[in-house]
LOKOL-499183 format. One record per residue (C-alpha): residue number from 0; residue in three letters; x, y, z. Coordinates in pm, 1 decimal. Example, Ala and Ser with C-alpha at 12.3 -4.5 7.8 and 13.67 -1.06 7.14 Angstrom:
milo, gupa, east, north, up
0, Ala, 1230.0, -450.0, 780.0
1, Ser, 1367.0, -106.0, 714.0
//
This chain:
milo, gupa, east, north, up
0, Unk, 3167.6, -916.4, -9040.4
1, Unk, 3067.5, -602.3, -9241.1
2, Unk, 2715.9, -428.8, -9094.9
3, Unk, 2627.7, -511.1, -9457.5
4, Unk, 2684.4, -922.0, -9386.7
5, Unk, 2546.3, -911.7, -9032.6
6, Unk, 2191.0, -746.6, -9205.2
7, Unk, 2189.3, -1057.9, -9432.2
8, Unk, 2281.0, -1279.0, -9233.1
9, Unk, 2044.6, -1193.3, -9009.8
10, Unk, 1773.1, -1182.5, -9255.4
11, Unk, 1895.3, -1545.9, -9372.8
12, Unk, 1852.2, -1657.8, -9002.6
13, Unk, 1500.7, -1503.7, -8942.4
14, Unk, 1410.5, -1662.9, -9311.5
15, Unk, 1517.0, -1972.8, -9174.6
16, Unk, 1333.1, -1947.3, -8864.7
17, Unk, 1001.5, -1891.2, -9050.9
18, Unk, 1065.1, -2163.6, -9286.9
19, Unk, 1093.7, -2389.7, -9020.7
20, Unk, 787.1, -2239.3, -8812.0
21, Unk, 569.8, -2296.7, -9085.9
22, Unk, 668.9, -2673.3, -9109.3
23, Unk, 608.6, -2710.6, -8782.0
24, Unk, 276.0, -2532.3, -8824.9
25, Unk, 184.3, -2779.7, -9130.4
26, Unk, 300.1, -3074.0, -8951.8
27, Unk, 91.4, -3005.3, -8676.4
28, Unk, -268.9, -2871.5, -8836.2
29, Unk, -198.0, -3224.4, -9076.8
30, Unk, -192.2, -3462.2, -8688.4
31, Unk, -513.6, -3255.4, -8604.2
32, Unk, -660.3, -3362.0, -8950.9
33, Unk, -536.0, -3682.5, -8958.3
34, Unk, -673.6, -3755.8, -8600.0
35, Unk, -905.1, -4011.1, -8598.9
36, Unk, -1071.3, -3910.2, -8278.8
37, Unk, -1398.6, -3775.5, -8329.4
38, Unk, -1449.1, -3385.8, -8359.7
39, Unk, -1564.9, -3190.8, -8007.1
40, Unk, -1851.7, -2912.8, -8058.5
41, Unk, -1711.9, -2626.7, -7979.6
42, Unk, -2059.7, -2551.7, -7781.0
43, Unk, -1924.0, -2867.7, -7558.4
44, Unk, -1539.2, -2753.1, -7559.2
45, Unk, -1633.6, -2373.3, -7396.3
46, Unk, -1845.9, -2562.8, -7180.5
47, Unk, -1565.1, -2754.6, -7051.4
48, Unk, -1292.1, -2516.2, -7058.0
49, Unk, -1579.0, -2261.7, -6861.7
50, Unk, -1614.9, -2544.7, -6549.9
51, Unk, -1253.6, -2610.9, -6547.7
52, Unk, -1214.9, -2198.0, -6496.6
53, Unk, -1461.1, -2152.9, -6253.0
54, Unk, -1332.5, -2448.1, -6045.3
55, Unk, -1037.0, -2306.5, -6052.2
56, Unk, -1218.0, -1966.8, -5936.5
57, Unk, -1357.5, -2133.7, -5669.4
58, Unk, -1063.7, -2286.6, -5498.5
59, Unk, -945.6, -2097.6, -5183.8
60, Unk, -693.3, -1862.4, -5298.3
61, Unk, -455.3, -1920.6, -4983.1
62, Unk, -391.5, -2236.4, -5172.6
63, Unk, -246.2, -2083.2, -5443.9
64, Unk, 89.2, -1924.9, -5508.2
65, Unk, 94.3, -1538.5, -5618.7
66, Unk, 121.4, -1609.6, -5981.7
67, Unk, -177.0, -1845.2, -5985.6
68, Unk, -386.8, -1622.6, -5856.9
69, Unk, -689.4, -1545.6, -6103.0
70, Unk, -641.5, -1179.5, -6293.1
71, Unk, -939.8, -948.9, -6288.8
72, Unk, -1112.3, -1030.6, -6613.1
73, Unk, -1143.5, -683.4, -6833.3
74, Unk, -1406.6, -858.6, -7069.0
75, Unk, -1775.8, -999.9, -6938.5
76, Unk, -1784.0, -1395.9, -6967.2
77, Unk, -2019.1, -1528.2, -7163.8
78, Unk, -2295.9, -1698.2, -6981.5
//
């Protein structure tokens, strides 16, 4: 295959690949519309998600392997 061929085909195969990301993408943002569930505030979700990090925080850290161990975090949490 000519370096020519190989550039388009590879620009064929990366077109492809987005075309198929952005299905995916549709698909998915038209389940969460379609959900029937009712809607979470998102004052209620960073609640949630802010307790299930700092019980996580809390737990002994001999219990945990190296890569679970928490990483310093470089921005303030909110409060």
């Amino acid at each position: 295959m000519s370096p020519r061929n190989a550039s388009q085909a590879e620009l064929m195969r990366s077109g492809h690949q987005t075309a198929a990301h952005n299905r995916w993408l549709a698909a998915e943002i038209q389940d969460a519309l379609d959900d029937p569930r009712p809607s979470l505030p998102l004052e209620e979700a960073m609640a949630a998600m802010e307790a299930e990090i700092d019980a996580i925080e809390r737990e002994p850290a001999i219990d945990r392997a190296p890569a679970e161990q928490p990483l310093p975090s470089r921005t303030p949490r909110r409060q």
